[in-house]
C-alpha positions in Angstrom: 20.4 1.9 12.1 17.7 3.4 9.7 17.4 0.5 7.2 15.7 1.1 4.1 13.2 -0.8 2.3 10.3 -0.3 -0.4 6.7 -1.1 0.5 6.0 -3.2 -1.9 5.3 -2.7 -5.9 7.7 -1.6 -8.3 6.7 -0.5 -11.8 6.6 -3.4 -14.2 9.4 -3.0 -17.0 7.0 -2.6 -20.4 8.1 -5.9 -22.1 6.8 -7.6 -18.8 3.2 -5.7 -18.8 1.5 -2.2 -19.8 3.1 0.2 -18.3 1.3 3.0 -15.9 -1.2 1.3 -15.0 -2.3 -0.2 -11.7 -4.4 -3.3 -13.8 -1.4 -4.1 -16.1 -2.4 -6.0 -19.2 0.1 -9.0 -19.4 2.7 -8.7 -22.8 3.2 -12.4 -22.9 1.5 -15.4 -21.6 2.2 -19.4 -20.7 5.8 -20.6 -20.4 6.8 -16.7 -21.5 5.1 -15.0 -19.1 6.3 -17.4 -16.6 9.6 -16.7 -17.2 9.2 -12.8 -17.9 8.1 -12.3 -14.3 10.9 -13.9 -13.3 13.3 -12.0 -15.1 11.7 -9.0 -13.7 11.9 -10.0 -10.6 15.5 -10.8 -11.2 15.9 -7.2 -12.8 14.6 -5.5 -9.6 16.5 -7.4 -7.1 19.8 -6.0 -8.6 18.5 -2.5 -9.0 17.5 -2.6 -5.4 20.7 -3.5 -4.1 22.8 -0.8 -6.9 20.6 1.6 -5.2 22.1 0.4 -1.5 18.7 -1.0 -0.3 19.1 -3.1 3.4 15.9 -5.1 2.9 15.3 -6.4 -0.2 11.6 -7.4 -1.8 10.5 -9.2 -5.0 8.6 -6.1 -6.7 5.7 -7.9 -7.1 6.4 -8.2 -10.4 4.4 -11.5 -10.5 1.6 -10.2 -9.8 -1.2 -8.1 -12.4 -2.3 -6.6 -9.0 -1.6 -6.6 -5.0 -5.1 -8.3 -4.5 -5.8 -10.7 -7.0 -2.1 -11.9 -7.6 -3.2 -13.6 -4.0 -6.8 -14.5 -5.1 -5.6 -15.9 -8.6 -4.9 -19.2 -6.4 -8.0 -19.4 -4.5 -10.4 -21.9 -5.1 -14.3 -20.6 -4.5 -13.2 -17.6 -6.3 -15.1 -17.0 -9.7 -12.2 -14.8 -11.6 -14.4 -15.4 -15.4 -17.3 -13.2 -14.2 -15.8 -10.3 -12.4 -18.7 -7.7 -11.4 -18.3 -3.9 -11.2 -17.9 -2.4 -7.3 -16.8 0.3 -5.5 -14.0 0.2 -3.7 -12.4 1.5 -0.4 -15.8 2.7 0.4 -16.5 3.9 -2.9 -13.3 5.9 -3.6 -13.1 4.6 -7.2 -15.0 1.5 -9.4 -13.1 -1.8 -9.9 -13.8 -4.9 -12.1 -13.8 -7.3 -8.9 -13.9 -11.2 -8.9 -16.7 -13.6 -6.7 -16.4 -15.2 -3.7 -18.9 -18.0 -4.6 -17.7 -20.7 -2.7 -15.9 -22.2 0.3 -12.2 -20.5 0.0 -9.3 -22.8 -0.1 -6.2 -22.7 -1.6 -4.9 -24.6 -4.8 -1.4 -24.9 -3.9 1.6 -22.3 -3.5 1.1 -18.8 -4.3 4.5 -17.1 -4.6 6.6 -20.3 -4.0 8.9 -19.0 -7.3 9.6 -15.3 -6.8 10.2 -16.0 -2.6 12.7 -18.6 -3.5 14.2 -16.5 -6.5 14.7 -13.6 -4.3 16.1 -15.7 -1.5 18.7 -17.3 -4.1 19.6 -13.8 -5.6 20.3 -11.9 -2.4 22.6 -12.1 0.7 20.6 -9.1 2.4 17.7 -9.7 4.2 14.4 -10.2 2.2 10.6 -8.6 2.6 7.5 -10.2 1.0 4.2 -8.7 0.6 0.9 -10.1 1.1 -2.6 -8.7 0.7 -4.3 -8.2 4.5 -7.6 -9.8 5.3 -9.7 -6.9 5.4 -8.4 -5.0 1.7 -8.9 -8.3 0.3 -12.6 -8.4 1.2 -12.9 -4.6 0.5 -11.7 -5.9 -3.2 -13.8 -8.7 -3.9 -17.5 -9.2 -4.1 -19.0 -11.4 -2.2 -21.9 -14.4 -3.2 -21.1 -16.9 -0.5 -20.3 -16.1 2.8 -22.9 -13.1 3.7 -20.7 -11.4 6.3 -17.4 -9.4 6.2 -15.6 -10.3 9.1 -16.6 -14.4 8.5 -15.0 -14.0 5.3 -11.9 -11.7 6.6 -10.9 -14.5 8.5 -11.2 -17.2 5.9 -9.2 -15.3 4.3 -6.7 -14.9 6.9 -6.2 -19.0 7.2 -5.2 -19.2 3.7 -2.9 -16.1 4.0 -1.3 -17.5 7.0 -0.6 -21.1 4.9 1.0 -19.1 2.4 2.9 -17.0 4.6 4.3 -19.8 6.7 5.5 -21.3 3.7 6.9 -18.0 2.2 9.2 -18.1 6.2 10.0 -21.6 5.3 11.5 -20.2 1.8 14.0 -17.8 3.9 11.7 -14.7 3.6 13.0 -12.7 6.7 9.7 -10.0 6.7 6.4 -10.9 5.6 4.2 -7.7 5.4 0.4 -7.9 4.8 -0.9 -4.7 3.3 -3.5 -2.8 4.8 -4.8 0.1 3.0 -8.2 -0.6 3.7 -7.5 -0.1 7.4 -7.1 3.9 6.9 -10.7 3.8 4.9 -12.6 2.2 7.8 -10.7 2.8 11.0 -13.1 1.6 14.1 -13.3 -1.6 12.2 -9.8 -2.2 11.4 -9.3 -1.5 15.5 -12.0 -4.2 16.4 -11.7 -7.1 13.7 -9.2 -6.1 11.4 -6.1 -6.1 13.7 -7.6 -9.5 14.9 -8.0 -11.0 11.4 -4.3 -9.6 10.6 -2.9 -11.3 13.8 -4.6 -14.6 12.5 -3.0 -14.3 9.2 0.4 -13.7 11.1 0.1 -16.5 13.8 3.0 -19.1 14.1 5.4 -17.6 12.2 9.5 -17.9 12.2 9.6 -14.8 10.6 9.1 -11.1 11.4 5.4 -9.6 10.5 5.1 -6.7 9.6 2.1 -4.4 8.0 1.5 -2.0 5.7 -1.2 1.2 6.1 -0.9 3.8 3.6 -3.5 6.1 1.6 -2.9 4.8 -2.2 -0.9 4.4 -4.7 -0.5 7.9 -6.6 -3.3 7.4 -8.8 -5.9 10.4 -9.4 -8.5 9.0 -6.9 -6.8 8.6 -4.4 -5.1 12.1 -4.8 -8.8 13.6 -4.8 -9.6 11.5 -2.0 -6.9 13.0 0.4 -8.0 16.2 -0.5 -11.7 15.6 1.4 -10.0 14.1 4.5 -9.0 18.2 6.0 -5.6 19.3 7.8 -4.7 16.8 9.5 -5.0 12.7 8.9 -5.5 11.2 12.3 -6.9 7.4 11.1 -4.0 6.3 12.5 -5.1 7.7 15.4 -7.5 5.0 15.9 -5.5 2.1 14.7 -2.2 1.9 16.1 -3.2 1.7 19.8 -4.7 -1.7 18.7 -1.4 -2.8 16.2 0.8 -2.0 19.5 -0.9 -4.0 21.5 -0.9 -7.0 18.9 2.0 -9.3 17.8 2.7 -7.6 14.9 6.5 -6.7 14.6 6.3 -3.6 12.2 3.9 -1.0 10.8 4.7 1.0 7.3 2.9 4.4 7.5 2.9 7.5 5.3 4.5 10.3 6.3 6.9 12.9 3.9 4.1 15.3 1.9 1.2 13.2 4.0 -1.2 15.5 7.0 -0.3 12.6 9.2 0.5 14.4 12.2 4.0 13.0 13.1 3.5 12.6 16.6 0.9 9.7 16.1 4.2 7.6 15.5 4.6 7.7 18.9 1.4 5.8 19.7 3.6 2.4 18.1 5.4 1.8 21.3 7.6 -1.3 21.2 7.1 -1.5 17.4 9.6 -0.9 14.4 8.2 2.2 12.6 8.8 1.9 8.8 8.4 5.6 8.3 7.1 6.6 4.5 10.2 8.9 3.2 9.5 8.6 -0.6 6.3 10.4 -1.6 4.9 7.9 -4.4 2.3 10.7 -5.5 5.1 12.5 -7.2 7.3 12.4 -9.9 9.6 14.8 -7.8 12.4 12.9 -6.9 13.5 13.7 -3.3 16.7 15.2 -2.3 19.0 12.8 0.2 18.5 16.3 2.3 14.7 16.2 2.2 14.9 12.1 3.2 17.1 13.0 6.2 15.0 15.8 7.0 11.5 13.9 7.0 14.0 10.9 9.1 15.3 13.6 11.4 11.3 15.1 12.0 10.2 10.9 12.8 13.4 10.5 15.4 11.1 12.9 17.8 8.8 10.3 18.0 10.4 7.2 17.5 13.3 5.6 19.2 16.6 5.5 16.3 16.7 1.7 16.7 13.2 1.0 15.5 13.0 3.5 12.4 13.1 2.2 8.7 13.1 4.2 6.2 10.4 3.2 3.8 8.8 4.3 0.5 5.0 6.1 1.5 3.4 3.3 -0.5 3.9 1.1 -3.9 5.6 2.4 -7.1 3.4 0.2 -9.1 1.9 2.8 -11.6 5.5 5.1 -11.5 7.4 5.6 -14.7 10.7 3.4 -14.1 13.5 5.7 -14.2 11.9 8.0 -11.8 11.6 4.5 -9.8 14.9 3.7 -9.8 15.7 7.7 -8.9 13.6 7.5 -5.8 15.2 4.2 -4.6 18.5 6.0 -4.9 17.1 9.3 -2.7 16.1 6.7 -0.3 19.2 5.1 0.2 21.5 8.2 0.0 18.8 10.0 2.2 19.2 7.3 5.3 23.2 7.2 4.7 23.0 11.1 5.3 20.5 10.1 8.2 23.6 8.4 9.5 25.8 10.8 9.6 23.7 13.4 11.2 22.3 11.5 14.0 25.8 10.2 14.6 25.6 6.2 13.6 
């Protein structure tokens, strides 16, 4: 009861990449770099499990960036002329690639960090991809003319790559889904549909991923405009129960989520946000337990997972590896309240 997991990103040790940043400059490249992510990977594997994590993920410490660590191995893509766009409907500027062609894949994505994760842990393992609809809020597009024809190409390569990832022993494969939160009617109608695509067939569990941002400054402004309360959910998770998706990670702890939306996930594992990635305030196991306890009114004990809000991409390590350590003590004081 009350596993714990991250969502995804950790912050990339600064021998691997620049650190703080959410577009990481590379410190190495070729065979070096090659083996760097690996050894980060590697590095965050055991720190997970020190901290006493149940679920286990790679870091995406592979990867410069959620998106285009996907996008890298898609052919049609034109990476040597990005463009300037906004993204998530203008919230902040990006240097984006093309979509200037039929998109296919050039072979396996995350074939080496799956497997090294599989090899290097005995607990069950999480994955991360990018869903269909941020990818094509994060790329601009030459070719195809219409969003939701080009969601769903999308989606058939994702669902190659995540059908090979269950073949390599990944237990959860979650697509993330930020964009879902920026433009809610349409992650209800096509989104959800282009997500289920990207999850179709598999032997694993799917889960996905809905949040409001990393903790960077733009997205902090940008949850200041959206009033009281934060009821996007409100709109999506009817549509997410009603699919074949096996989990949803939300924010919750120091969010204006109104808690009782959970509740609209019936029959669906709930990995509830319990680390606040916007701060460098490191959470108390009290204040986990508490935001836990406050979730358990709306959410059955046997489908909660205690989850970090969002990615720790862009977080200073140590206060990282802090947060992963709340987390875990948090749910283990979880435990003993709500008598497990």
């Amino acid at each position: 009861m009350f596993d714990t997991a991250i969502a995804g990103s950790l912050p990339k040790p600064g021998w691997l990449a620049e650190p703080g940043k959410l577009w990481p400059a590379w410190q190495a490249s070729g065979d070096a770099l090659a083996q760097a992510k690996l050894d980060a990977t590697l590095l965050w594997i055991k720190q997970q499990e020190d901290a006493g994590l149940d679920v286990i993920g790679d870091g995406e410490q592979a990867r410069q960036h959620f998106v285009h660590g996907f996008l890298e191995q898609v052919a049609g893509i034109d990476f040597a002329h990005k463009v300037e766009m906004g993204i998530r409907n203008n919230r902040y500027k990006a240097m984006v690639p093309q979509v200037v062609g039929p998109l296919t894949l050039k072979g396996r994505v995350h074939a080496a960090e799956a497997r090294l994760l599989r090899a290097h842990t005995r607990r069950k393992t999480k994955f991360t991809l990018p869903g269909p609809m941020t990818i094509v809020d994060t790329v601009a597009d030459r070719f195809y003319g219409n969003r939701v024809t080009m969601a769903f190409a999308f989606a058939e390569l994702l669902n190659q790559e995540a059908r090979a990832l269950a073949d390599d022993g990944i237990d959860i494969v979650q697509f993330d889904e930020p964009a879902f939160n920026v433009y809610p009617d349409e992650a209800a109608d096509w989104g959800v549909r282009a997500l289920e695509h990207a999850a179709q067939g598999l032997r694993c569990k799917t889960a996905v991923h809905i949040c409001y941002g990393y903790g960077i400054s733009a997205n902090i402004e940008w949850k200041k405009t959206l009033g009281p309360q934060w009821r996007q959910y409100e709109r999506i998770f009817p549509a997410l129960a009603a699919s074949s998706i096996d989990q949803v990670s939300l924010e919750c702890i120091h969010s204006q989520v109104p808690p009782e939306l959970m509740a609209l996930l019936t029959d669906t594992d709930v990995m509830v946000g319990v680390i606040d990635v916007a701060s460098e305030v490191v959470e108390t196991p009290e204040e986990v337990a508490d935001t836990i306890g406050r979730a358990l009114q709306h959410v059955p004990r046997h489908r909660l997972i205690a989850c970090t809000n969002c990615g720790m991409a862009p977080m200073a390590r140590p206060i990282a590896e802090a947060k992963l350590q709340a987390l875990a003590l948090g749910a283990a004081l979880a435990r003993q309240r709500h008598g497990a």
